[in-house]
C-alpha positions as CSV (number, residue, x, y, z in Angstrom):
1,X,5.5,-24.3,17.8
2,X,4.9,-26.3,14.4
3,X,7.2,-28.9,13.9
4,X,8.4,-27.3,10.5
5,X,9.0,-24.7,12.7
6,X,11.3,-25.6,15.4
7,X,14.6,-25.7,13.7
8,X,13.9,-22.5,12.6
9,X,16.6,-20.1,14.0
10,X,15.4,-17.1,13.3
11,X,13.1,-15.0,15.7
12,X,9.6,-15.9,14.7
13,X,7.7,-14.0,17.7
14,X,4.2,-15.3,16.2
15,X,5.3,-18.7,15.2
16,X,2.1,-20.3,14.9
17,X,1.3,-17.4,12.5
18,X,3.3,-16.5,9.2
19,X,1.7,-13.0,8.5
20,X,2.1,-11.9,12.0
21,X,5.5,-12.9,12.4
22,X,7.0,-11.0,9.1
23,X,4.9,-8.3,10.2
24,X,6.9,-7.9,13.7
25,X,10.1,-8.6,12.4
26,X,9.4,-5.7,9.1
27,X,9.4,-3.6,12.3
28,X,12.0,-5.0,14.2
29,X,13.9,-4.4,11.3
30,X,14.6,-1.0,11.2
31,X,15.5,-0.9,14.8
32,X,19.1,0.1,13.5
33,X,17.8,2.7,11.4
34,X,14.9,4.5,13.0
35,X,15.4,3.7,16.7
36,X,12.9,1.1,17.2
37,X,13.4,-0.2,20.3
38,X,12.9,-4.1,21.2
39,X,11.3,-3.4,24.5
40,X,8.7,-1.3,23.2
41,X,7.8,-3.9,20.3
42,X,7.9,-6.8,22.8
43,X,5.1,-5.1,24.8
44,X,2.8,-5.1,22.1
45,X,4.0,-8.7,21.5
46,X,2.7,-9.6,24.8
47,X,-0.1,-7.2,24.3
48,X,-1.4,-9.7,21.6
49,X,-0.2,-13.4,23.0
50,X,-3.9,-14.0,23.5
51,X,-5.4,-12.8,20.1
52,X,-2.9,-14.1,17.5
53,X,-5.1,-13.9,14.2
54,X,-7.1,-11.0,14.9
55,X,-6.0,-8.2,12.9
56,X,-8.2,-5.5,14.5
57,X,-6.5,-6.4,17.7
58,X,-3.1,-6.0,16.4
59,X,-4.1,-2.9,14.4
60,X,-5.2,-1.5,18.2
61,X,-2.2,-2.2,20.1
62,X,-0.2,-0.9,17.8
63,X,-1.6,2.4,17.9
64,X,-1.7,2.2,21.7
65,X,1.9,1.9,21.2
66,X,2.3,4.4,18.3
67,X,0.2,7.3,20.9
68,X,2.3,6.5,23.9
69,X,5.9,7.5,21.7
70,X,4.1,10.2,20.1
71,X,3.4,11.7,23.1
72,X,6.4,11.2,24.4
73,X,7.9,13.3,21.9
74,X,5.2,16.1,21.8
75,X,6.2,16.4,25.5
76,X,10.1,16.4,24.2
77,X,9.1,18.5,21.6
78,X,7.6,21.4,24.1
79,X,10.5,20.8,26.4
80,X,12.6,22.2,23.2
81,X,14.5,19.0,22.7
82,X,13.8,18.5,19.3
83,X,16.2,15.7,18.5
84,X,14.3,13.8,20.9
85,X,11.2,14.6,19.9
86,X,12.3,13.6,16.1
87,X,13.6,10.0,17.3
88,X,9.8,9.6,19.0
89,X,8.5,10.3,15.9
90,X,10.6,7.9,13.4
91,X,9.5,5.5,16.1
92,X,5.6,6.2,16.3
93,X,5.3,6.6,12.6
94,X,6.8,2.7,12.1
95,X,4.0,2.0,14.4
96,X,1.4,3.2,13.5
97,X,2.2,2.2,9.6
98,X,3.1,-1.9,11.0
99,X,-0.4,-1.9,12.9
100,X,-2.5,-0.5,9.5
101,X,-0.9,-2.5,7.3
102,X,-3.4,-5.4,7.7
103,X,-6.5,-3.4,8.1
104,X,-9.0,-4.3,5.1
105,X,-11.3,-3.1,4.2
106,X,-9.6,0.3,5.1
107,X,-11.6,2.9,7.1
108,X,-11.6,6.1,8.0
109,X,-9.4,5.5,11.2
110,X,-7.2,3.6,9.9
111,X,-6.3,6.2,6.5
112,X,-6.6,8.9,9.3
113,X,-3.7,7.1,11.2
114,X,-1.9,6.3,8.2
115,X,-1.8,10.2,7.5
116,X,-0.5,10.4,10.7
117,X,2.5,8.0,10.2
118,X,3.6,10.1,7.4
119,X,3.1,13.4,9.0
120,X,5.3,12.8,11.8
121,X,8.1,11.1,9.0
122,X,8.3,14.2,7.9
123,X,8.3,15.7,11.0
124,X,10.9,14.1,11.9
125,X,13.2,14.4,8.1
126,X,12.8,18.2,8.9
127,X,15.2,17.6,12.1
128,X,16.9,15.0,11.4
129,X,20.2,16.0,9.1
130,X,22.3,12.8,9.0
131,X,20.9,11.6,6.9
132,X,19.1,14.9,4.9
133,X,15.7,13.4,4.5
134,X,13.8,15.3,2.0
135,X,10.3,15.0,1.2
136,X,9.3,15.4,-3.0
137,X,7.1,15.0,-5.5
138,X,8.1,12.9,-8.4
139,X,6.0,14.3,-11.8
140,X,4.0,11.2,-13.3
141,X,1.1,11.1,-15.8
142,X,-1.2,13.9,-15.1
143,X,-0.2,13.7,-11.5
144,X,2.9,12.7,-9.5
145,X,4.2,10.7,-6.7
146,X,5.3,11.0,-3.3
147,X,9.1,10.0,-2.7
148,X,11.5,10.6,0.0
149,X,15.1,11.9,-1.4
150,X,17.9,11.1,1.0
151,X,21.0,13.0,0.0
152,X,24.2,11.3,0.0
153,X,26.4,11.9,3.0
154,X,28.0,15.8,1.8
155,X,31.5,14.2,3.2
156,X,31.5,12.1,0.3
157,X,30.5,13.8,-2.8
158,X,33.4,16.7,-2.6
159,X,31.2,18.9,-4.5
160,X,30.9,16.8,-7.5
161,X,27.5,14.9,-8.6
162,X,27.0,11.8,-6.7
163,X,25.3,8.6,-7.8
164,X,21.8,7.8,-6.9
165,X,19.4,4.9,-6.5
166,X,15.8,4.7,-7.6
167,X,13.7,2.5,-4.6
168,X,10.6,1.0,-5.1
169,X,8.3,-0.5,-2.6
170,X,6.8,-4.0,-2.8
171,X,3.3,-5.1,-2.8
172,X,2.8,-3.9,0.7
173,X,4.8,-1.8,2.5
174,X,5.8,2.1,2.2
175,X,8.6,4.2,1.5
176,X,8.5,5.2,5.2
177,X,9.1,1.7,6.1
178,X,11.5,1.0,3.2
179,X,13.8,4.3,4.8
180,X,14.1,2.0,7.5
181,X,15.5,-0.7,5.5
182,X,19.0,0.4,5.8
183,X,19.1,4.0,3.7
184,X,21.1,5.7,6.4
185,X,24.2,3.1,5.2
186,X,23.8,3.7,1.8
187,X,23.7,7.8,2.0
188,X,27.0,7.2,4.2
189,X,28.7,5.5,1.5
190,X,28.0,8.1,-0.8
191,X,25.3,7.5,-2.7
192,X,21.8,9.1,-2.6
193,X,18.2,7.4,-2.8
194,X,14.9,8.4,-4.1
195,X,12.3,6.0,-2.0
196,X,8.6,6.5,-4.1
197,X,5.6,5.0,-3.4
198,X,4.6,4.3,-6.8
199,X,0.7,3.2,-8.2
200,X,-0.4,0.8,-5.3
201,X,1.4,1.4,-2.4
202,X,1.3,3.9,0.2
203,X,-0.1,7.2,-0.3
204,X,-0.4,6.5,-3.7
205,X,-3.1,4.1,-3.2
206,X,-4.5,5.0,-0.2
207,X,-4.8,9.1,-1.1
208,X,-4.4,9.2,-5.3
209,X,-6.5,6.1,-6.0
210,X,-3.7,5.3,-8.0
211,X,-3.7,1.3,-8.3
212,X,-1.1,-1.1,-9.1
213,X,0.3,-1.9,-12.4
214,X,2.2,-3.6,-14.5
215,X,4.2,-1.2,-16.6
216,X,7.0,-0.4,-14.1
217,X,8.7,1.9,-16.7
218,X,5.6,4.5,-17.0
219,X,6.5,5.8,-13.8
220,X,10.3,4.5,-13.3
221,X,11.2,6.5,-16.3
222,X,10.1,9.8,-14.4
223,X,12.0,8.7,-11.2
224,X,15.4,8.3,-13.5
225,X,14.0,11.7,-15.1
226,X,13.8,13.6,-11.4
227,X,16.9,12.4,-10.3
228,X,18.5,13.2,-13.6
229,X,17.4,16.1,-13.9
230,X,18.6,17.4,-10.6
231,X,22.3,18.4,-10.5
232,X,23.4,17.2,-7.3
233,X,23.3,13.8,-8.8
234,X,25.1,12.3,-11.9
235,X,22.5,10.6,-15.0
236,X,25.1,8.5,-15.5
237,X,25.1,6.6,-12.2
238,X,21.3,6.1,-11.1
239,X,20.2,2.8,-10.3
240,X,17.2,1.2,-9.8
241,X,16.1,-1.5,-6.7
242,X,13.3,-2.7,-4.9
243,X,12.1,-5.7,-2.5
244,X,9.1,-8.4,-2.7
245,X,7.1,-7.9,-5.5
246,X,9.7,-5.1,-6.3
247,X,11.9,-8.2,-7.7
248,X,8.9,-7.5,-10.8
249,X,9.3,-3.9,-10.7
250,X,13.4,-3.6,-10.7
251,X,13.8,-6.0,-12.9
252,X,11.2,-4.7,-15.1
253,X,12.3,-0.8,-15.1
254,X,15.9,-1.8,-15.7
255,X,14.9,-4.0,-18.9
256,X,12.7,-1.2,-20.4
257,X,14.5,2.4,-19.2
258,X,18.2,1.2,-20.3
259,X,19.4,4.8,-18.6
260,X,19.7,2.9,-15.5
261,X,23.5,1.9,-14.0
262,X,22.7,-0.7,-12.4
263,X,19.6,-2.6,-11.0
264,X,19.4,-4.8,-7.9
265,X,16.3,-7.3,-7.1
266,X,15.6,-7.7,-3.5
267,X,14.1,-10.8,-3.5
268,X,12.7,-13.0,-6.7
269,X,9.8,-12.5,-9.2
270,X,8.5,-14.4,-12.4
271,X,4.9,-14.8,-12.6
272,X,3.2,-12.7,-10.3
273,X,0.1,-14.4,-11.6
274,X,1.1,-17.6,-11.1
275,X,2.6,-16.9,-7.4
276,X,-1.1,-15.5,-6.5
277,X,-3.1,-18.5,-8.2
278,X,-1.2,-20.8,-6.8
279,X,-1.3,-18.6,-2.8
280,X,-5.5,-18.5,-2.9
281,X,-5.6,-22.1,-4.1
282,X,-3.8,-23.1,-0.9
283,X,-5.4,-20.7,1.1
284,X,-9.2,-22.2,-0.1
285,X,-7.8,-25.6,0.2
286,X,-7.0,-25.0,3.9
287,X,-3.2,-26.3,3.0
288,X,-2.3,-22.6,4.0
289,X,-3.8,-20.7,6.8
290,X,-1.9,-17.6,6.7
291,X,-0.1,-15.3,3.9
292,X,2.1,-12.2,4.3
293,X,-1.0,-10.1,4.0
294,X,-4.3,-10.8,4.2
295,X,-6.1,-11.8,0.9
296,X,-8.1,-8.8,0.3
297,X,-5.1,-6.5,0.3
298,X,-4.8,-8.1,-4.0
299,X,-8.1,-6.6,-4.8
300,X,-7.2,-3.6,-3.0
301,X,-4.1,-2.4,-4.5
302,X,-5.2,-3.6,-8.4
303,X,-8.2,-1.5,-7.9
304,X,-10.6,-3.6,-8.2
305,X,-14.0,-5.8,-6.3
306,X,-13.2,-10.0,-6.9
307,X,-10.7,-12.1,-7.0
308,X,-11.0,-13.1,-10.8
309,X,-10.3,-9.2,-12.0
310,X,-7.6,-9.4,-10.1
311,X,-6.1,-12.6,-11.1
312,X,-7.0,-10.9,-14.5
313,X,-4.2,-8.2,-13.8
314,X,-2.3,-10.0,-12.8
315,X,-1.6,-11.4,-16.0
316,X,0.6,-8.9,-17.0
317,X,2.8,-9.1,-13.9
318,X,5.0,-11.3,-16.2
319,X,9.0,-10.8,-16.6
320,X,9.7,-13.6,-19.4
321,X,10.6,-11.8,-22.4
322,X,11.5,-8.6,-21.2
323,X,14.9,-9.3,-18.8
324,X,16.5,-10.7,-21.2
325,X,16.5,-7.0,-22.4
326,X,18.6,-6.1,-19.2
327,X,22.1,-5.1,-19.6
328,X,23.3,-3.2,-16.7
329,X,24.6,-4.8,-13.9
330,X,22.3,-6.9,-12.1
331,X,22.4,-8.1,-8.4
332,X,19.7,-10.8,-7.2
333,X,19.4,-11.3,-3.3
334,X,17.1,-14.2,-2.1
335,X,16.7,-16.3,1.0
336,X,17.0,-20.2,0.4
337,X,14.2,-20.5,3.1
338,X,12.2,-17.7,1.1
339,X,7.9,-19.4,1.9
340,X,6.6,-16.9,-0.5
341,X,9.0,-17.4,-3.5
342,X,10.8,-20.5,-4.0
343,X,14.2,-20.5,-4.8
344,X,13.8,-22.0,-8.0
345,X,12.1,-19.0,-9.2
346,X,14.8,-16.8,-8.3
347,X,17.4,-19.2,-10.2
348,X,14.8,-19.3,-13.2
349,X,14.8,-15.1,-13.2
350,X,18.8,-15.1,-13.1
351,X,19.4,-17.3,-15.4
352,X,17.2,-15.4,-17.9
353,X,18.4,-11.9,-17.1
354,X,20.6,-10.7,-20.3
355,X,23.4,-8.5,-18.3
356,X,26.3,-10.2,-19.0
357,X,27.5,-8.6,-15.5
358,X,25.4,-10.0,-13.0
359,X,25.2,-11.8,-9.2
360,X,22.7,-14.2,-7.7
361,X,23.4,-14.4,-3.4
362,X,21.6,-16.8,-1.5
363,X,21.2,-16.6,1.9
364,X,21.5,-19.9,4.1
365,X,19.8,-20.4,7.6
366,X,23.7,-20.9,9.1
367,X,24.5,-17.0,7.6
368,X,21.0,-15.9,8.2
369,X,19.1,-13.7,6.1
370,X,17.6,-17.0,4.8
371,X,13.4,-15.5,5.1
372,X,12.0,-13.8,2.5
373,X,14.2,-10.4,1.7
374,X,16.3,-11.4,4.6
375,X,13.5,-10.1,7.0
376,X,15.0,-12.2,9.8
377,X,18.1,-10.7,9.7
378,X,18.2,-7.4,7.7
379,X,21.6,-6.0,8.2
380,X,23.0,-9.2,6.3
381,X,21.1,-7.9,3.2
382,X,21.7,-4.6,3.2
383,X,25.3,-5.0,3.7
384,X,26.2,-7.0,1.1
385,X,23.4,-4.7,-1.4
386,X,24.6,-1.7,-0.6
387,X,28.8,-2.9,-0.9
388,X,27.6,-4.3,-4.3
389,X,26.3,-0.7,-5.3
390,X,29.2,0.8,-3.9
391,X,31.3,-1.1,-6.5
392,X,29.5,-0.8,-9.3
393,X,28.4,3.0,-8.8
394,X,32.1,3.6,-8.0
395,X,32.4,5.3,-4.6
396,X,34.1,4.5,-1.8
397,X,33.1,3.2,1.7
């Protein structure tokens, strides 16, 4: 183990390794939430001790791992035990999506296994009912994005409109992924949750050829819009939240679309540009030998061939000017051992945000939840997230 890294105490699987390490624990994570189970994970782990770095390798095993629970539940599912078969499912499709995530370029397998993941997600929403999982389409442009509504618990709306949250990926995971972040809690206090892989994540990107950008409002206004315009929920009490780069894209949405209740930043952004020049001058310098993804995944998502266009777009990934705009209640969740965004970026975005209701938590390495959107220790975050938008949305639980 580095030395930086032994008085680490969170579980770092791959510590030799940054990107692989998050990775595992992203999945980990939603062991609570989608049944992951630690065995099954740790035999991949093992699987891969002896080719730490090689990303085809760990796009392989995973897969291997994602077939074996799928079958499992096709056999459940012939057997007629469908609630079994579903649970297989959430499992394999968390998988298959942790495994493809570093895969560049993409190819044909890989998209082909990535439809898979979602296919058995939904799958599995169409059996699952606690939480109701349903799969939409959110209008946008001259096209529309994929989202997963989860309905609030029907225990705790007593008929009357309930409050919703607008989630946004980050820079690199899915709204499959991002259900497993927790959204069973939230629905059980009450309050639903529209999950949307918007322009550069997910099937957005990988099936629309829709790439990331900067205007988060173009296609967070249609979100507030969906959810508004559906009358199990109530316009007044929609909120807005996202993690990694989604600390841009909250933020952003909340500044510019002043419908929104409330807005909650998992995790800090500022300069988007300046995070990335600053990431691929370590990386060239050799200072740095692994990040969250791997480098090409930038080019990827903007939609474009070289680093410079990207850096390009990039420019606009800027929140200076426009939070100070903000003024519904803001939460900001960051961990003070955070290696992707300082913590003095996250204390430079909370100071400017102009809500004059607003919260800054930092996570310390004795609470845990000190990594970057408390990836070593999820349950910490979402707790205290989803008790914050419990408050402020006013419902109980």
């Amino acid at each position: 183990m580095p030395d930086a890294k032994k008085d680490d105490p969170a579980f770092l699987y791959f510590p030799t390794n940054y990107r692989w390490s998050m990775g595992l624990l992203i999945c980990l994570s939603g062991a609570p939430w989608t049944g992951v189970e630690i065995d099954e994970v740790n035999r991949v782990g093992r699987a891969l001790a002896d080719k730490i770095g090689n990303d085809a390798a760990w796009f392989e095993e995973w897969c291997r791992m994602g077939d074996k629970i799928e079958t499992r539940g096709r056999d459940a599912e012939r057997a007629g035990h469908k609630l079994t078969a579903a649970s297989c499912f959430m499992r394999a499709s968390r998988y298959y999506q942790t495994g493809e995530r570093f895969i560049h370029p993409r190819s044909q397998h890989s998209m082909n296994i990535y439809a898979k993941s979602v296919s058995l997600f939904k799958e599995a929403s169409a059996v699952i009912r606690h939480p109701r999982i349903e799969p939409v389409e959110v209008p946008y442009e001259n096209t529309s994005l994929p989202a997963l509504l989860v309905h609030p618990d029907p225990g705790t709306t007593r008929g009357h409109p309930a409050p919703a949250m607008v989630f946004f990926d980050g820079f690199d995971v899915t709204k499959e992924l991002q259900y497993g972040y927790g959204i069973p809690d939230l629905a059980a206090r009450g309050v639903g949750c529209l999950i949307v892989d918007g322009p550069g994540n997910g099937e957005s990107v990988r099936f629309r050829s829709l790439p990331l950008i900067a205007e988060t409002e173009r296609y967070a206004t249609p979100a507030y819009e969906y959810l508004a315009d559906r009358s199990e929920f109530d316009e007044k009490r929609i909120g807005v939240m996202a993690l990694s780069l989604g600390g841009y894209y909250a933020p952003r949405a909340a500044s510019l679309e002043q419908r929104f209740a409330c807005c909650v930043a998992w995790g800090a952004q500022w300069d988007y540009h300046e995070i990335w020049a600053r990431r691929l001058e370590l990386l060239d310098s050799g200072k740095v030998l692994s990040l969250s993804v791997p480098p090409e995944h930038l080019q990827w998502v903007l939609g474009v061939s070289d680093r410079e266009s990207a850096l390009k777009k990039l420019e606009g990934f800027r929140l200076d000017g426009i939070v100070q705009k903000m003024t519904c209640p803001f939460l900001l969740l960051h961990g003070a051992g955070d290696e992707q965004i300082p913590l003095a970026i996250a204390e430079k975005l909370f100071d400017a945000v102009g809500s004059r209701q607003k919260a800054l938590k930092v996570f310390t390495p004795e609470e845990g939840g000190f990594h970057h959107c408390q990836v070593d220790d999820a349950t910490i975050g979402v707790h205290y997230m989803f008790d914050w938008i419990a408050d402020v949305l006013q419902v109980g639980g």
